[in-house]
C-alpha positions in Angstrom: 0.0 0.0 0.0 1.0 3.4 -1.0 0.3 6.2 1.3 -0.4 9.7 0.3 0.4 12.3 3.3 -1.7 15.5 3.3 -0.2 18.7 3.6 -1.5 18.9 7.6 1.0 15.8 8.1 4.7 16.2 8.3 6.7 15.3 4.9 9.1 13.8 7.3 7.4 10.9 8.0 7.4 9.2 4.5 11.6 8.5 5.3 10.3 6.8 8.3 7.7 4.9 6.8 9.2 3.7 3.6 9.7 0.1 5.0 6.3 -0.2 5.8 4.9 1.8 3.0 6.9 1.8 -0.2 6.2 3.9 -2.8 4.6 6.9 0.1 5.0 10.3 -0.8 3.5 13.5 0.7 1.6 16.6 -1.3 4.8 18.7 -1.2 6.7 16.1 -3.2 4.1 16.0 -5.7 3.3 19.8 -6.2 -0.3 19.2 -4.3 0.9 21.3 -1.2 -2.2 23.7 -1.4 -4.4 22.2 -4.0 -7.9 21.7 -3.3 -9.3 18.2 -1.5 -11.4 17.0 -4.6 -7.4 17.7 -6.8 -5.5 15.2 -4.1 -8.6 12.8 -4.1 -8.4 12.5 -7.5 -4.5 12.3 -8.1 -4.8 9.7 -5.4 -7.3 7.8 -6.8 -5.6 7.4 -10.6 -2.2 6.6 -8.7 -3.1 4.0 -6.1 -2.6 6.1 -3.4 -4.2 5.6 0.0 -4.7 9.7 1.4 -3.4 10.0 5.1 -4.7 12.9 7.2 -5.3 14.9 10.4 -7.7 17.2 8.5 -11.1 17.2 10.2 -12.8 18.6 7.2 -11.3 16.6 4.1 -14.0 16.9 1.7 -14.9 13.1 0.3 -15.5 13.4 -3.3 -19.1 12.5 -4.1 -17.9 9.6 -6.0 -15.6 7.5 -5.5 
């Protein structure tokens, strides 16, 4: 599983993850730092990433 970190989780994690998670990046790596929830979703989605986040109002697309 590849994990996507959100811009509200540190980009220093993925280095300590990348046993566990190969593959993990974060939004900063990818040029989605600020990019609206439905953008990430969606890169997410066509990339086989799983999104990781502490943001209590991630909008959920309205399909997935």
């Amino acid at each position: 599983m590849k994990l996507l970190l959100d811009e509200n989780v540190s980009d220093k994690i993925v280095q300590r993850i990348a046993d566990l998670f190969p593959g993990s990046t974060h939004v900063k790596a990818i040029g989605l730092k600020e990019a609206d929830d439905s953008v990430v979703w969606e890169w997410a989605k066509q990339h086989g990433f799983t999104i990781v986040s502490k943001d209590t109002d991630l909008s959920l697309p309205t399909r997935l």
